[in-house]
Structures are given as structure tokens and as C-alpha cells.
DOTOR-313558 format. One record per atom (N, C-alpha, C): residue in one letter; atom name; residue number from 1; chain; y, x, z. Coordinates in nm, 4 decimals. Each point is the difference from the previous one (the first is absolute). Example, Ala and Ser with C-alpha at 12.3 -4.5 7.8 and 13.67 -1.06 7.14 Angstrom:
BEGIN
PT paba milum sedren kefi       py       px       pz
PT    A     N      1    A  -0.5690   1.3190   0.7800
PT    A    CA      1    A   0.1190  -0.0890   0.0000
PT    A     C      1    A   0.1200   0.0900   0.0000
PT    S     N      2    A   0.1050  -0.0350  -0.0720
PT    S    CA      2    A   0.1190   0.0820   0.0060
PT    S     C      2    A   0.1090  -0.0770   0.0730
// end
This chain:
BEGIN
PT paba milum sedren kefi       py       px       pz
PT    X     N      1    A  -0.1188   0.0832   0.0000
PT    X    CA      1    A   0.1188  -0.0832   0.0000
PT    X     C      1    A   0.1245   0.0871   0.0000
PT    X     N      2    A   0.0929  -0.0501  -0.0385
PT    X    CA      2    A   0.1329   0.0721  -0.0262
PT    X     C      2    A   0.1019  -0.0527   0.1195
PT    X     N      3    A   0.0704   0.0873   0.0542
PT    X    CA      3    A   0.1247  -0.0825   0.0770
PT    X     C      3    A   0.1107   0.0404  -0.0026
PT    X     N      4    A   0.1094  -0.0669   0.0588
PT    X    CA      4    A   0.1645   0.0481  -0.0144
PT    X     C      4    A  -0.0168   0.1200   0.0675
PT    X     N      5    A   0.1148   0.0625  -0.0484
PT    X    CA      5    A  -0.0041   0.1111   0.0642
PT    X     C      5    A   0.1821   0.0170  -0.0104
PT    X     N      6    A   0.0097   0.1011   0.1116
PT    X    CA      6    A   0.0962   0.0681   0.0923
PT    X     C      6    A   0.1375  -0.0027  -0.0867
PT    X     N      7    A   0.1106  -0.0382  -0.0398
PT    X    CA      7    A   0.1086   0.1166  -0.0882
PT    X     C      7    A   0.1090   0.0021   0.0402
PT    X     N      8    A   0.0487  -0.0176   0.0992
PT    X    CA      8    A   0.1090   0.0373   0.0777
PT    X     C      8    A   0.0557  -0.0379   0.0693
PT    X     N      9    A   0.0152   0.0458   0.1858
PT    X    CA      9    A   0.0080  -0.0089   0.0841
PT    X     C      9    A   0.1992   0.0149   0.0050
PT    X     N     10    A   0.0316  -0.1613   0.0430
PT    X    CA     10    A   0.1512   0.0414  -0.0221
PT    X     C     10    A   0.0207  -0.0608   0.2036
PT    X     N     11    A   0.0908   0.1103   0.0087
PT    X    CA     11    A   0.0910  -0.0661   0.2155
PT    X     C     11    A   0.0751  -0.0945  -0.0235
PT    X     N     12    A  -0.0590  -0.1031   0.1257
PT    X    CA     12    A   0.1023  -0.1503  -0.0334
PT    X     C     12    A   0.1334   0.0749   0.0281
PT    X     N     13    A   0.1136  -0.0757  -0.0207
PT    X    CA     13    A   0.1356   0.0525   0.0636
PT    X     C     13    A   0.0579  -0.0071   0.1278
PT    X     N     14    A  -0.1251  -0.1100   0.0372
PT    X    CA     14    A  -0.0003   0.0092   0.1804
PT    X     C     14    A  -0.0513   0.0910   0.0818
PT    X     N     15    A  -0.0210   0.0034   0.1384
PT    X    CA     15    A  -0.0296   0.0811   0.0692
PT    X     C     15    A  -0.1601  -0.0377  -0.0115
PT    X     N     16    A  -0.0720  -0.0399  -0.0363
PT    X    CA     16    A  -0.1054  -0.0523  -0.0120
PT    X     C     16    A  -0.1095   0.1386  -0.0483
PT    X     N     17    A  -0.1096  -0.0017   0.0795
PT    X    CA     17    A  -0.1070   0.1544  -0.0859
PT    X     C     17    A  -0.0567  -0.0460  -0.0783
PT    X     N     18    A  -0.0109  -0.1386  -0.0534
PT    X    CA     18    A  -0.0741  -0.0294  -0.0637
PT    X     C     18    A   0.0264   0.0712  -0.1254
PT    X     N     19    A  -0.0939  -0.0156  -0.1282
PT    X    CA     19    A   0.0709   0.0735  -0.1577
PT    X     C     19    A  -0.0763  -0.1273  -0.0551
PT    X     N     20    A   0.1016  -0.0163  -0.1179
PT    X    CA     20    A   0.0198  -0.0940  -0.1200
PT    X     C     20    A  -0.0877   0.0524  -0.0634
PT    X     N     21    A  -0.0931  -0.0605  -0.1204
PT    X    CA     21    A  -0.1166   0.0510  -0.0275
PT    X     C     21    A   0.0176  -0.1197  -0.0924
PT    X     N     22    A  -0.0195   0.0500  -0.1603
PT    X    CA     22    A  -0.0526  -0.0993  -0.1115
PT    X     C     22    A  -0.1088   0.0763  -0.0978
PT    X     N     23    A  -0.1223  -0.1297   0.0436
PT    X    CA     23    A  -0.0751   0.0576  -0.0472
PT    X     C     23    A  -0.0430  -0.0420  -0.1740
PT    X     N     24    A  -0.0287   0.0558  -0.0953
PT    X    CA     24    A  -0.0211  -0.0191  -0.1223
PT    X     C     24    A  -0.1402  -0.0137  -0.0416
PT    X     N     25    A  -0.0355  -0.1120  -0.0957
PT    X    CA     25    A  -0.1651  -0.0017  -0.0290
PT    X     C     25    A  -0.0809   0.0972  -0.0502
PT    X     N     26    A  -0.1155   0.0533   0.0183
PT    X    CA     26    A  -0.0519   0.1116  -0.0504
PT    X     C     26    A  -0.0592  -0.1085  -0.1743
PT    X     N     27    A  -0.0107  -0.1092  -0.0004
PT    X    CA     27    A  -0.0572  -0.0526  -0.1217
PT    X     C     27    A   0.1458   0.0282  -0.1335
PT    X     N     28    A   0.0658   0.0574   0.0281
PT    X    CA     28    A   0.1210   0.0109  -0.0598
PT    X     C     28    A   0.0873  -0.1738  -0.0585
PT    X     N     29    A  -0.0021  -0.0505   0.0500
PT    X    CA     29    A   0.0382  -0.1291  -0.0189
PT    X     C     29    A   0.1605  -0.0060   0.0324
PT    X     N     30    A   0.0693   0.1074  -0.0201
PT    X    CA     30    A   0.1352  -0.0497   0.1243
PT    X     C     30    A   0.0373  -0.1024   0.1053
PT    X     N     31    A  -0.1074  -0.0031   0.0714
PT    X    CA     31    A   0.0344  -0.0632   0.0955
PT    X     C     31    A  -0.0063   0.0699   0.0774
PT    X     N     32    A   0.1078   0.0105   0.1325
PT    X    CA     32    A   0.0358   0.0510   0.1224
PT    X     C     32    A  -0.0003  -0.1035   0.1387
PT    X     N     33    A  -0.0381   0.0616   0.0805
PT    X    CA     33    A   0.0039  -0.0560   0.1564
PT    X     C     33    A   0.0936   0.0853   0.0915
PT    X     N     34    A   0.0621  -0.0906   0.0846
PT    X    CA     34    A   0.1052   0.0959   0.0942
PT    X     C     34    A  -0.0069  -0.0655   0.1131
PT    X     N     35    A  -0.0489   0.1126   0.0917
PT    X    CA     35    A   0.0014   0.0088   0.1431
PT    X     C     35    A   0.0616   0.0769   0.1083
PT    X     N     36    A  -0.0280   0.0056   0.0920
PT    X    CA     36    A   0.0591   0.0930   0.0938
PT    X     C     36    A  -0.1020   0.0517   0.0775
PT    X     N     37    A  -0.0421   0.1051   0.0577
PT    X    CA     37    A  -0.0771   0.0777   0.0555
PT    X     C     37    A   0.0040   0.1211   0.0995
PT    X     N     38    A  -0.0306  -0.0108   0.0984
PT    X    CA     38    A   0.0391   0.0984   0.1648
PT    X     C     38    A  -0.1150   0.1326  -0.0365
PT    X     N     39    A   0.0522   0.1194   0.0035
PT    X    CA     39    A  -0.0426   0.0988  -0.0722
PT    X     C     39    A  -0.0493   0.0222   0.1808
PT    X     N     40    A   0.0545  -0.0568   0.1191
PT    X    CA     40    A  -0.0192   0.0647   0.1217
PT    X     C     40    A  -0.1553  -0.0641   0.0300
PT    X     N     41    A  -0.0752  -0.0868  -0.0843
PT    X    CA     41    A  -0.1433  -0.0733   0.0395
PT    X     C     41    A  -0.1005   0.1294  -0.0659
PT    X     N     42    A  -0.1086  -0.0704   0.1122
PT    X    CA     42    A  -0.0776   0.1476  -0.0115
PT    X     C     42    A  -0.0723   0.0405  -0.1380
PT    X     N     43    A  -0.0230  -0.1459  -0.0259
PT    X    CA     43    A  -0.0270   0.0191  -0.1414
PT    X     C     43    A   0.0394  -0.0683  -0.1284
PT    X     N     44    A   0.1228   0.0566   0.0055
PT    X    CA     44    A   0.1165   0.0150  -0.1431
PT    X     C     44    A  -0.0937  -0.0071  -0.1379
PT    X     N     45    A  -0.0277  -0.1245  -0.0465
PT    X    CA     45    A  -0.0730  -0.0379  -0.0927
PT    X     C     45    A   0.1058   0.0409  -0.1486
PT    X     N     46    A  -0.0145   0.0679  -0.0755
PT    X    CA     46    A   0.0773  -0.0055  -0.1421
PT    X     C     46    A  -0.0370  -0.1052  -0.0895
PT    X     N     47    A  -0.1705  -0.0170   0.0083
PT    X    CA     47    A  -0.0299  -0.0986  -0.1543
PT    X     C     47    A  -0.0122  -0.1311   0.0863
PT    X     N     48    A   0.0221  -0.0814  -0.0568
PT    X    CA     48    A  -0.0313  -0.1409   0.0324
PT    X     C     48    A  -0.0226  -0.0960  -0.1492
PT    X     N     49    A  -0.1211  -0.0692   0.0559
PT    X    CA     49    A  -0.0701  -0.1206  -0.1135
PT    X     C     49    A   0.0543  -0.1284   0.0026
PT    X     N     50    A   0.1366  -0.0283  -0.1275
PT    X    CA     50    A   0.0518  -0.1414   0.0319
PT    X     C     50    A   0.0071  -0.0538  -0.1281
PT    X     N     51    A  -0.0138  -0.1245   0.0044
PT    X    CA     51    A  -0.0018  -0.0464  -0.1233
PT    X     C     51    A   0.0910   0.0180  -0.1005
PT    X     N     52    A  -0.0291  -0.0229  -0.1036
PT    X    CA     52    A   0.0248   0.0890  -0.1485
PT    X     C     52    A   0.0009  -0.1374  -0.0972
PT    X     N     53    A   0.1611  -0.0934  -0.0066
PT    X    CA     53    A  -0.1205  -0.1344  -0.0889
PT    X     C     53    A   0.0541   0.0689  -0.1198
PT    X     N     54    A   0.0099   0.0996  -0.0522
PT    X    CA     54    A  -0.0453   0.0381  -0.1722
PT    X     C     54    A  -0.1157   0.0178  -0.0607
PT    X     N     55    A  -0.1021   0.0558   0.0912
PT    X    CA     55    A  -0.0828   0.0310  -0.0014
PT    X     C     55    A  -0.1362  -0.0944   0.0646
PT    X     N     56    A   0.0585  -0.1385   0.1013
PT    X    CA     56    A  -0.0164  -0.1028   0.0596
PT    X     C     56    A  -0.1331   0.0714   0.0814
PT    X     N     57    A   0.0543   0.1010   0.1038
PT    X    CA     57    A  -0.1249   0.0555   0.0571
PT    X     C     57    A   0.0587   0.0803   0.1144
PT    X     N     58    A  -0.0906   0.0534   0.0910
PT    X    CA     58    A   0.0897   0.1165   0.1027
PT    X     C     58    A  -0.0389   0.1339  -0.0029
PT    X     N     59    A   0.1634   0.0194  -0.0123
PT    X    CA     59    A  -0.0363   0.1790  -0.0619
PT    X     C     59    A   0.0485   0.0768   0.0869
// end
């Protein structure tokens, strides 16, 4: 299986640790997902599997 993957970690403009995080489909579909993510959890996941409806599947 294929999944989104990682492309750039942007700092909110608040005081917040969290980092801005949009993630892009590995099926090349241009579709993007945008989240936010605490780099301080123990395990700081990069790829995540979310649905993809170009591809109408989870990538």
C-alpha cells in the first residue's frame, strides 16, 4: 500500500509547539490533507493513511 507522506513542516504564528503539516497523496492525485502535529509525542508519526477520493481508496 502507498501512503501520504511528510512535505513540510511549517510554525503556527502562535506560541503553540505544535507544527502545521500538509500532507500530499503518494497516488499522485493532487490531493492534499492539512493538519497539525506535536513533534513533543513520543511517537511523532510522519506518514498517515487518509482517504484519497481520486483514487476513492486510503492511501
Amino acid at each position: 500500500t502507498v501512503s501520504m507522506f511528510f512535505t513540510s513542516p511549517v510554525l503556527l504564528r502562535s506560541r503553540s509547539k505544535r507544527l502545521f503539516v500538509q500532507l500530499k497523496s503518494a497516488a499522485m492525485t493532487n490531493f492534499c490533507y492539512v493538519t497539525r502535529k506535536s513533534p513533543e509525542k513520543k511517537n511523532f508519526r510522519i506518514a498517515l493513511r487518509k482517504y484519497d477520493p481520486g483514487v476513492n481508496k486510503h492511501v
